[in-house]
C-alpha positions in Angstrom: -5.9 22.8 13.0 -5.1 25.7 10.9 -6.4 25.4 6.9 -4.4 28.3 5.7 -1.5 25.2 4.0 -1.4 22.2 3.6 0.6 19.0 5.3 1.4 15.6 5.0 1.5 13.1 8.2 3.2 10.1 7.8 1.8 8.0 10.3 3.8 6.4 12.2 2.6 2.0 11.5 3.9 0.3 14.3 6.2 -2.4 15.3 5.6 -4.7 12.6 6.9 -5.2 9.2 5.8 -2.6 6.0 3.0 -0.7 6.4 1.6 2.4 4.1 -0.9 5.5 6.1 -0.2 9.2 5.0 -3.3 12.0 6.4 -3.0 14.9 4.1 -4.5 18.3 5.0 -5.1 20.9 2.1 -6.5 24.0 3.5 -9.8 22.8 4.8 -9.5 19.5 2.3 -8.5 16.4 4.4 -7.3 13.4 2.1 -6.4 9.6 4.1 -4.5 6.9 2.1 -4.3 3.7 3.5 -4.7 2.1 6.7 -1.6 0.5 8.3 -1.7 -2.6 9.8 -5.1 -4.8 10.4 -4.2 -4.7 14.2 -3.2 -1.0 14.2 -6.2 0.0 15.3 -4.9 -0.1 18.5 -1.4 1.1 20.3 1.1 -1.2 20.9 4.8 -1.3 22.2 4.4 2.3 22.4 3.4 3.3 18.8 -0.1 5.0 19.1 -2.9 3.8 17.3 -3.7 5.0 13.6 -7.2 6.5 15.6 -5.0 8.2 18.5 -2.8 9.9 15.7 -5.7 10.7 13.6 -7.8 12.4 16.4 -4.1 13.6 17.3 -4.0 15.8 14.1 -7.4 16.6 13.2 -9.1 17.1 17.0 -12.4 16.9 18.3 -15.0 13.4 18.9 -15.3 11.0 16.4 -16.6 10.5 14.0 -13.3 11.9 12.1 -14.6 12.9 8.4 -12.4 13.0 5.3 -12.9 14.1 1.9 -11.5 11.1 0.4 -10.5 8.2 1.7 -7.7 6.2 -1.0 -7.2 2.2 -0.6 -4.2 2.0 -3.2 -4.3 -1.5 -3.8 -5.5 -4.8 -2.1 -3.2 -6.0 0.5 -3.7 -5.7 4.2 -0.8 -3.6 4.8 -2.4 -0.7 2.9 -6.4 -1.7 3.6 -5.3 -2.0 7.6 -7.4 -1.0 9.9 -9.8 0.7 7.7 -12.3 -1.8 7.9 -12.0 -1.7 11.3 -12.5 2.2 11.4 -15.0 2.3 9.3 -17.1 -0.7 11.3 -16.8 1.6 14.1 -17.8 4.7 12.8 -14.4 6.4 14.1 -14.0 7.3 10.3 -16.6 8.7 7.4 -15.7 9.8 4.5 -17.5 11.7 1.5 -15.8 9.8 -1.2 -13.4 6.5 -1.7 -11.2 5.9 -4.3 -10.7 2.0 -3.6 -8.9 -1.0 -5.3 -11.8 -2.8 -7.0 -12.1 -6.2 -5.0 -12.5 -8.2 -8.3 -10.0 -7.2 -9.8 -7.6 -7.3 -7.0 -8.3 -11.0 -6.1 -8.7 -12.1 -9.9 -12.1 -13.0 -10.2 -12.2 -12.4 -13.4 -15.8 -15.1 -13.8 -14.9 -18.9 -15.3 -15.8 -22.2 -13.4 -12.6 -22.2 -11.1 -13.6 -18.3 -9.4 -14.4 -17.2 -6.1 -17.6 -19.3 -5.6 -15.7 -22.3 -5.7 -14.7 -24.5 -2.3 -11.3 -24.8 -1.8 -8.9 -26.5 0.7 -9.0 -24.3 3.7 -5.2 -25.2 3.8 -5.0 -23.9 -0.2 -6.8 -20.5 0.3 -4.7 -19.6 3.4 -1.7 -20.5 1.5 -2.9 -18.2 -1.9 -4.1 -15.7 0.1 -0.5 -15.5 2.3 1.7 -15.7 -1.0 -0.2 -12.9 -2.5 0.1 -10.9 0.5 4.2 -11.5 0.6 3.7 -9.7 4.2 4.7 -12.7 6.2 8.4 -12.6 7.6 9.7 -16.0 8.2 11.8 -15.2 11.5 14.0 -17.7 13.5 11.4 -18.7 15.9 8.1 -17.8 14.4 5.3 -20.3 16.1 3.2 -21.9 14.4 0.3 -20.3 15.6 1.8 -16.8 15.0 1.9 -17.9 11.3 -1.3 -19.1 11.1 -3.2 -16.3 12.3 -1.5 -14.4 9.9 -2.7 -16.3 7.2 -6.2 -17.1 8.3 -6.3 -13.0 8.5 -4.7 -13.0 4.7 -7.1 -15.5 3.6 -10.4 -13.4 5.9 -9.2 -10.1 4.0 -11.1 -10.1 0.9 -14.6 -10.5 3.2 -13.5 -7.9 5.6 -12.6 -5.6 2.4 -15.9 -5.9 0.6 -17.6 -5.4 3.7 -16.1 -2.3 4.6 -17.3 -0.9 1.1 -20.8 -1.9 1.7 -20.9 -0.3 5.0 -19.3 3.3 3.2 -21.5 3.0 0.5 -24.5 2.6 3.3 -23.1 5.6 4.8 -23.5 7.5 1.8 -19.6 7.6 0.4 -19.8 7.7 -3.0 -17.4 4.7 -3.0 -14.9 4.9 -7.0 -13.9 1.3 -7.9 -10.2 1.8 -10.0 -11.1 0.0 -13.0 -14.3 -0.5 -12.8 -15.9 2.7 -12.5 -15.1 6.6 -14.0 -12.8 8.4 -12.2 -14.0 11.6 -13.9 -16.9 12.5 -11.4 -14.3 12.3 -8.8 -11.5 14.2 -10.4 -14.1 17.1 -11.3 -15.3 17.2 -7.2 -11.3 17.6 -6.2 -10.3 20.0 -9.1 -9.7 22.4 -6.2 -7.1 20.1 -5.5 -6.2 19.6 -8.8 -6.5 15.2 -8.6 -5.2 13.6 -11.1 -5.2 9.8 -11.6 -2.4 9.1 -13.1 -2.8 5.0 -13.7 -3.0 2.2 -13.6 -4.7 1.8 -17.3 -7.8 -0.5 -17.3 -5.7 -2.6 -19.3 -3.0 -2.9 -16.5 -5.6 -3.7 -13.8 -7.1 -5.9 -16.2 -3.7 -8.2 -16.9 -2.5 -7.9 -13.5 -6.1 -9.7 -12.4 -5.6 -12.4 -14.8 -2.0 -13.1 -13.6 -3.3 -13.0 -9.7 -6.1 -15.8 -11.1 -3.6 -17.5 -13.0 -0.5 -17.9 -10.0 -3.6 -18.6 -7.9 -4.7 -21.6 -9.7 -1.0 -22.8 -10.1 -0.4 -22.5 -5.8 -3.7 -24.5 -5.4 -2.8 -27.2 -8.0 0.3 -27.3 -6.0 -1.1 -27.8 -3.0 -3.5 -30.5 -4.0 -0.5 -32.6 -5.5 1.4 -32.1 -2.1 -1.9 -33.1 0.3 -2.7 -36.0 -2.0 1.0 -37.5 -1.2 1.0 -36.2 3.1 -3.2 -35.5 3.7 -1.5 -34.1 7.2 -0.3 -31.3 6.3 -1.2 -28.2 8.1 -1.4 -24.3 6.0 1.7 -23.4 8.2 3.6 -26.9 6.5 2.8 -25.8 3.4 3.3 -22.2 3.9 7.0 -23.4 5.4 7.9 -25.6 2.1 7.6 -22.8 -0.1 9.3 -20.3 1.6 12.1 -21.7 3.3 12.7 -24.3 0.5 12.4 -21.5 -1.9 9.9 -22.9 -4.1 9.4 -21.9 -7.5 6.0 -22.4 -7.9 5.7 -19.0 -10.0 8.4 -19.5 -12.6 8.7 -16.0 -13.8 6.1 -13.8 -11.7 5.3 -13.8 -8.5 1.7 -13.2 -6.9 2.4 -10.1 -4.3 4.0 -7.9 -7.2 0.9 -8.6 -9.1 -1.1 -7.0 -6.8 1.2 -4.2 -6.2 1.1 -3.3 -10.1 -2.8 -2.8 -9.6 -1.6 0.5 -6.7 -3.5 3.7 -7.6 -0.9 6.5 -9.0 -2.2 10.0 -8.0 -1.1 13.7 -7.8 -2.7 16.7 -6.1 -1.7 20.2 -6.0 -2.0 22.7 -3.5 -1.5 26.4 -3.7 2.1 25.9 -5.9 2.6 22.6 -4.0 2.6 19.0 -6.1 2.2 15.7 -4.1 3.0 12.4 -6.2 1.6 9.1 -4.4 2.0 5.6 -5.6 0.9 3.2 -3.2 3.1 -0.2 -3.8 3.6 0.6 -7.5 6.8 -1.1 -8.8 8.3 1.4 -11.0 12.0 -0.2 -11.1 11.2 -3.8 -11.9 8.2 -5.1 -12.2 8.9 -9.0 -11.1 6.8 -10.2 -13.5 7.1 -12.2 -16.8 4.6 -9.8 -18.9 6.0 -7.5 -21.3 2.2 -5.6 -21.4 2.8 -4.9 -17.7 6.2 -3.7 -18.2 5.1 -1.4 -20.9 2.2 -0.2 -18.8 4.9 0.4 -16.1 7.0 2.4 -18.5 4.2 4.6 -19.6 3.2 5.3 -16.2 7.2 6.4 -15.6 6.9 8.9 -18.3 3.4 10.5 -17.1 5.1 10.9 -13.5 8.4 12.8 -15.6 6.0 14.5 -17.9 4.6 16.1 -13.7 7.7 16.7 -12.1 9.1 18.3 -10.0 6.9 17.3 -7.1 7.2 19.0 -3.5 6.6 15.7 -1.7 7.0 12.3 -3.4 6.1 9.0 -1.2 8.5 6.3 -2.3 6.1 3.6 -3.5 6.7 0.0 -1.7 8.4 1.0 1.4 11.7 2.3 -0.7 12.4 -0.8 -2.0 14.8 -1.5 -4.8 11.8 -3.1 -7.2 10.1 0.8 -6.4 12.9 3.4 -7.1 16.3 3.6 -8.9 19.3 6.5 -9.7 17.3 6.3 -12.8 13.3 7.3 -11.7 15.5 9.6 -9.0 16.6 11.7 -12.5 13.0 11.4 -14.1 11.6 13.4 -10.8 13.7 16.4 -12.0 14.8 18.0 -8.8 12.2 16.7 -6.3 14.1 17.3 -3.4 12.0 15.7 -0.4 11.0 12.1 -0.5 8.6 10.2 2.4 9.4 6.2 3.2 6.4 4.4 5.2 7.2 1.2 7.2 7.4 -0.2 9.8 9.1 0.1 12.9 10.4 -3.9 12.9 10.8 -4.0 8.9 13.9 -5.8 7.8 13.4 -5.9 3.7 12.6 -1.6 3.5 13.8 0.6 3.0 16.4 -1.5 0.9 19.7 -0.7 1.9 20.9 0.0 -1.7 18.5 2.7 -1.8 19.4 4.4 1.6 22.9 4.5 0.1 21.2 6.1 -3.3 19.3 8.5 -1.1 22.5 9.5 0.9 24.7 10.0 -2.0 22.5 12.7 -2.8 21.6 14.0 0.7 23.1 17.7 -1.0 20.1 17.9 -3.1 17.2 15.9 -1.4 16.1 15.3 2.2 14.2 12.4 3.6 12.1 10.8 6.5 11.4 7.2 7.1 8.4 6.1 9.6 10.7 3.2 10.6 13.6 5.9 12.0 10.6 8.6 12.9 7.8 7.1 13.8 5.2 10.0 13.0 6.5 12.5 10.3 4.9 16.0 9.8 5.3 17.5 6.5 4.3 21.2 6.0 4.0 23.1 3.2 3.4 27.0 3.7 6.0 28.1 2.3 8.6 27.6 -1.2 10.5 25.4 1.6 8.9 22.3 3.0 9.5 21.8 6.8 9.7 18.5 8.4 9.5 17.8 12.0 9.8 14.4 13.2 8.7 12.5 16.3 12.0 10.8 16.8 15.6 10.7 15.1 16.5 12.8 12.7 16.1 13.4 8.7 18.2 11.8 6.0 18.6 9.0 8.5 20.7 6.1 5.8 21.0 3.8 8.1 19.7 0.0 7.3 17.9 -2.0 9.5 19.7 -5.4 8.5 
């Protein structure tokens, strides 16, 4: 690979639903964010695996070593395969900027946290509601659904193991929120890193509100097992979601965790690079007026940077992530990314394909749904893209 610019590689995630992996090469600097799906670890219906696309790009025997390594927030579309990568040495890394595990399942300490026993049916059911990654299909078995939630509910154990086994490997492993980012924004100042948010005080709501909408799913569940003890996770799972229950009122658990995504820049030789993870810029889907705030502030430190060379729209370029209105605050960024996945009928929204076309003068786009793998380079004023299938500025929905 030659270090002389720098590119972006949207990965291409599979056939499943939404799914965030970007490998970023800055001169001899190599940045990963996110991990795809749990199983993409290996190929299927004809999308390579995350590991055949990595060695792919960078070459040579594994182990494949990184710079940094970012988990943007705690849900298993973003964590992935990481775990899985890291287990089996395929990937090292000298540092990891990581959603702190705490704070990303709400333990938060108090009599009714993590070391309690619950229902196995109630924690597959909190764990697959805050994951929102579960599509209800015409058709979907049972047994499809429930190995999706047992793997929701097995995610937080996989997570924190896979941050022991880095730190044992010597990764100086930062915790978002819990730990000072300032050690690692002084060893990437070449890159000029930036974190721009989440505030300790946003990680720091959002973890109560995950505790909180926890505690109201399992006193749910316990009223609906005490009047049918039969129940299975996938009955309960059903009721909620095709009944449309409003067990959250005003805020829902998924956006909660996707408030807690790691905001960052980087800069390379005249080139800025804004990623967001799942951040919901546009609305928030939740009740709290500190969150929406935070959110707002956020907004204006992302203004206060632009005009970025390469933006990733946050959540899969949904309509809760991006607006006409953040479009204007990225003053005349002109080339957007959109990670998902090959099968994924929520994103991009459609509403903002038809945004991104009525402006498809001015900007240009690639979607991993449309291109599979996207290559981004940047080694000169003008960005070129080059995709693996399909073309650019592709509007068309997939519902």
């Amino acid at each position: 690979m030659e270090h002389d610019g720098s590119s972006v590689y949207l990965l291409d995630v599979g056939p499943e639903q939404f799914a965030d992996a970007l490998f970023c090469q800055f001169g001899t600097r190599r940045v990963l964010i996110d991990g795809a799906h749990p199983g993409d670890h290996v190929g299927r219906d004809g999308h390579l695996s995350i590991p055949e696309q990595l060695a792919q790009i960078i070459g040579g025997a594994p182990p494949h070593h990184v710079d940094l390594l970012v988990v943007s927030h705690a849900h298993q579309d973003h964590i992935g395969c990481l775990p899985q990568l890291v287990a089996d040495r395929f990937l090292t890394a000298d540092w990891a900027l990581v959603a702190d595990p705490d704070l990303g399942w709400g333990h938060l300490g108090g009599s009714d946290d993590a070391g309690d026993t619950l229902d196995a049916r109630a924690g597959q059911l909190v764990a697959a509601l805050r994951d929102e990654c579960a599509p209800l299909e015409p058709g979907l078995s049972d047994a499809a659904l429930l190995q999706f939630m047992q793997d929701a509910a097995d995610l937080e154990q996989r997570y924190r193991d896979m941050l022991e086994t880095l730190r044992a490997q010597g990764t100086r492993v930062v915790r978002l929120g819990q730990d000072s980012v300032q050690s690692l924004e002084n060893a990437f100042q070449d890159l000029a890193l930036h974190i721009v948010g989440p505030s300790q005080d946003q990680l720091i709501e959002c973890a109560q509100l995950i505790k909180h909408l926890s505690a109201l799913v399992t006193s749910w569940v316990n009223i609906e097992l005490a009047r049918h003890p039969a129940l299975t996770a996938t009955d309960l799972y059903r009721r909620v979601v095709e009944r449309s229950l409003d067990i959250f009122a005003d805020s829902r658990l998924g956006p909660a965790v996707n408030l807690q995504s790691a905001v960052l820049t980087l800069q390379f030789r005249g080139h800025r690079f804004l990623f967001a993870g799942d951040m919901q810029f546009s609305n928030t889907q939740v009740s709290s007026p500190t969150l929406k705030r935070s959110v707002m502030a956020l907004r204006q430190s992302i203004a206060a940077g632009a005009p970025y060379s390469l933006a990733k729209l946050s959540h899969h370029g949904s309509k809760n992530a991006f607006s006409e209105e953040i479009l204007a605050e990225l003053r005349n960024t002109t080339l957007f990314g959109i990670c998902t996945g090959a099968d994924s009928k929520k994103h991009p929204n459609p509403k903002i394909l038809d945004l991104l076309d009525t402006h498809r003068a001015d900007i240009r786009w690639a979607r991993t749904d449309r291109n599979r793998l996207v290559t981004m380079s940047f080694r000169s004023a003008t960005p070129s893209v080059t995709v693996e299938r399909g073309s650019i500025n592709d509007p068309r929905p997939n519902t």
